[in-house]
C-alpha positions, 0 to 999 in steps of 0.5 A: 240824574244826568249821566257824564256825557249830559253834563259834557264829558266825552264819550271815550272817557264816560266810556272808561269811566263806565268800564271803572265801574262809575257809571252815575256822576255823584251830586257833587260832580254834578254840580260841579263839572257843568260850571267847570267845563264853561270856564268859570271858577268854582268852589266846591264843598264836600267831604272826601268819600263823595266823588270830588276828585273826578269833580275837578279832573273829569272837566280839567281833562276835557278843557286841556291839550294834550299836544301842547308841551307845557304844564297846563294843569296844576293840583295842589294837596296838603299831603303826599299820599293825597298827591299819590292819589289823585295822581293814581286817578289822572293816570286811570283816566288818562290811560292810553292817552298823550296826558303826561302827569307828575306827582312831585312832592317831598321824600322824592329825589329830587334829582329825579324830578328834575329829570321827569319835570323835563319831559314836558308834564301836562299836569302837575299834582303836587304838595306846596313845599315841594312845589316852590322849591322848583319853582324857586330853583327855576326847574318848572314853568308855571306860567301856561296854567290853565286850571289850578285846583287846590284840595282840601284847601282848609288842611292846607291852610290848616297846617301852616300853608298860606303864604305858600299857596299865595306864593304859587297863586301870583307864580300862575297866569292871572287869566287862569281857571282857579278851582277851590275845594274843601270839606268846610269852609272857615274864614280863612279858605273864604279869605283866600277865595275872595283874594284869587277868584273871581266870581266863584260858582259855590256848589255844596254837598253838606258834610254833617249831611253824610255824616249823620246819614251814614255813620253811626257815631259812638260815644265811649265814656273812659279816663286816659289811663283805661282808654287803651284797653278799652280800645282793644276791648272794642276792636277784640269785640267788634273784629273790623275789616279795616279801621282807623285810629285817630291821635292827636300828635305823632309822638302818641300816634307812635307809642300807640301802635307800637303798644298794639303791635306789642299785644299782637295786633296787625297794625302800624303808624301813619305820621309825618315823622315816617320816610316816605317810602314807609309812608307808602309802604303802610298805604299800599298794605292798608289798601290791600287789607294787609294791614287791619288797624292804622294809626294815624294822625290827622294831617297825615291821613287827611283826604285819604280814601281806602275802600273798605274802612268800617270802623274809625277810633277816635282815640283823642278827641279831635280838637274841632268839628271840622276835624271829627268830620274829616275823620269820621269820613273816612268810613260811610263811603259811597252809602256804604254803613260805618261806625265811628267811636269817640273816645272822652275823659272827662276833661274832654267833655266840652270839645264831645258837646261842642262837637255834638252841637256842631253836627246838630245830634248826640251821639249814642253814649256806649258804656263798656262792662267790667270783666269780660263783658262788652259794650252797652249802649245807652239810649236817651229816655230808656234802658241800656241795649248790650252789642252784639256779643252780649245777645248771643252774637259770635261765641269765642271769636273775639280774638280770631276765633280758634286763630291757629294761622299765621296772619296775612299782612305782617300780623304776629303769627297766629299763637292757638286760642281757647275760649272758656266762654262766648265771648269771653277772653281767649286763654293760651294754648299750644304752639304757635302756628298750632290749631286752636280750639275755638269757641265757635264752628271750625274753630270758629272763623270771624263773621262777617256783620255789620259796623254795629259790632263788626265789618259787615265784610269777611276779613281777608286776615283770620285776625286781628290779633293774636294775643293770648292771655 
């Protein structure tokens, strides 16, 4: 594999990205910085989690001038904390540098913009909205850009932004560099591409591809009224590090978390309902594990990549498979193993096989025991295999395990727990903040194990719950 200086980045930033601990390009930056750095435009392909933020900035950074006082680079986002986030990779990479960049998105003052926009920005990352507002009030100049850069361009379009994105395509020169990225590519992004590009380069890193390799997908039988509880059933079984939790709409996503907050979990809501400064507030604690469980919607948490999430819930059965596959990755990341669980009532059963098609394999159908057992996985052509609780794995742990402490992070405070049986449901005891007598050793600490019926990484938090019943 070529190293960054081969394919044409500098030798003071391959430094710094060796120093960031990037030390290889990822295929996608592979393929797509040599086009780039020539000037061509490029379209690239490929799902978050594979590298594609530096596949664009690395090259963007290296064609720009960083002593000419205008905007030259132009990022555009479906989302705000997708903007936050490939501003937070451009300032690592441009640390210490004259590179002036600028996240401008909604739920910021826009006073404040205005004066930042006023110090002569190189590189704009913004959402659209917000984007033609100043350029309807005449407080940026778009009409030096080099390189556009539209990510995640099917959400974009996705979510209603088409004729906006026209609009800030035709407010650009039309000697311009125009890069196009996007986990799948429906007519609608080719359409785009065909009208505001010319001759692009396709570089692809299959989706599915990643998908199939790297995340083991479940799924869980149940009806609409049982699927609440068996989501907690699940997450009390399998303790992950960090999960996410898929809804449909932001009502459901709401009602959702505020039942798990009510049982004790340390959760919360990503929606477009929420201010911004929550927006954020929830983000910075989710990517410090301060907070365990998020429940999101789609639009919300589209591009979102956080470090350390082992297990996704798809609680509503996304409507399409590009949808499944935006979700499914936000685990699996960087080879790194993932579970993703899939939630179907029985009217959801075409969008499971219409999905199942799509990605070209069935999913293992997980079959969740009466009482207090857990789940059951069963195989085509042979007997169902229990998890990892039903063969002897952690006794007494499914609720944290002895939870005595408070929890980090917002978490309700660790009432004690007593375990009759392993694995079995936790009883109340004590006070809260009390030490509790738990079926396993010390009390009986999780354990760190793999997405198949846990994290694989040791929870910074004692538990995710701490509910007794």
């Amino acid at each position: 594999m070529a190293s960054f200086e081969e394919l044409g980045i500098g030798e003071e930033r391959a430094a710094l990205l060796r120093k960031m601990g990037i030390a290889k390009p990822t295929p996608i930056q592979t393929q797509a910085i040599p086009p780039i750095l020539a000037g061509r435009d490029v379209i690239g392909q490929a799902q978050t989690g594979t590298g594609k933020t530096l596949a664009f900035v690395l090259p963007m950074l290296e064609r720009l001038d960083p002593s000419a006082p205008y905007v030259q680079g132009l990022i555009v986002s479906p989302t705000r904390e997708l903007a936050i986030q490939i501003t937070a990779e451009v300032k690592k990479l441009t640390a210490g540098t004259d590179y002036r960049v600028l996240a401008v998105y909604g739920g910021q003052d826009v006073e404040a913009q205005l004066h930042k926009l006023q110090k002569s920005m190189h590189i704009i990352v913004c959402t659209p909205g917000r984007l033609l507002d100043h350029l309807r009030r005449e407080t940026i100049d778009l009409s030096r850009v080099k390189v556009l850069v539209l990510d995640e361009a099917d959400q974009m379009l996705h979510m209603g932004f088409l004729n906006e994105v026209e609009e800030i395509l035709r407010a650009v020169p039309y000697r311009r560099q125009s890069l196009l990225f996007s986990a799948t590519m429906p007519a609608n992004v080719r359409g785009l591409a065909t009208r505001f590009m010319d001759k692009p380069e396709e570089v692809t890193v299959k989706g599915t591809q990643v998908t199939v390799k790297d995340i083991r997908q479940w799924a869980v039988e149940t009806t609409d009224r049982a699927k609440q509880s068996a989501l907690c059933k699940l997450i009390d079984e399998q303790q992950p590090f960090l999960a996410m939790i898929f809804c449909r709409t932001k009502r459901r996503a709401s009602t959702l978390n505020e039942a798990l907050q009510q049982a004790g979990y340390n959760s919360d809501e990503l929606h477009g309902d929420l201010s911004q400064a929550k927006r954020e507030q929830v983000m910075t604690r989710f990517r410090q594990a301060k907070l365990q469980l998020l429940v999101a919607t789609d639009v919300a948490a589209r591009g979102l990549d956080v470090e350390g999430v082992t297990h996704v819930y798809n609680y509503d059965i996304p409507q399409d498979v590009d949808s499944y596959i935006h979700r499914i990755g936000r685990t699996g990341r960087a080879g790194a193993s993932g579970l993703a669980i899939t939630f179907v009532a029985p009217r959801d059963k075409p969008e499971l096989a219409d999905i199942e098609n799509a990605i070209g394999m069935a999913m293992e159908r997980v079959r969740l025991d009466a009482g207090d057992g857990g789940a059951t996985r069963e195989r085509a052509g042979g007997e169902g295999r229990g998890s990892r609780s039903q063969q002897g794995g952690r006794g007494g742990n499914r609720a944290g395990g002895g939870g005595g402490r408070p929890q980090q992070g917002g978490g309700r405070g660790g009432r004690p727990q007593q375990d009759n049986r392993g694995g079995g449901r936790s009883n109340r005891g004590g006070e809260s903040g009390g030490r509790g007598h738990g079926g396993g050793p010390q009390g009986g600490k999780p354990q760190g194990r793999g997405p198949g019926g846990g994290s694989g990484k040791k929870s910074p938090i004692r538990s995710l719950r701490n509910k007794s019943r």
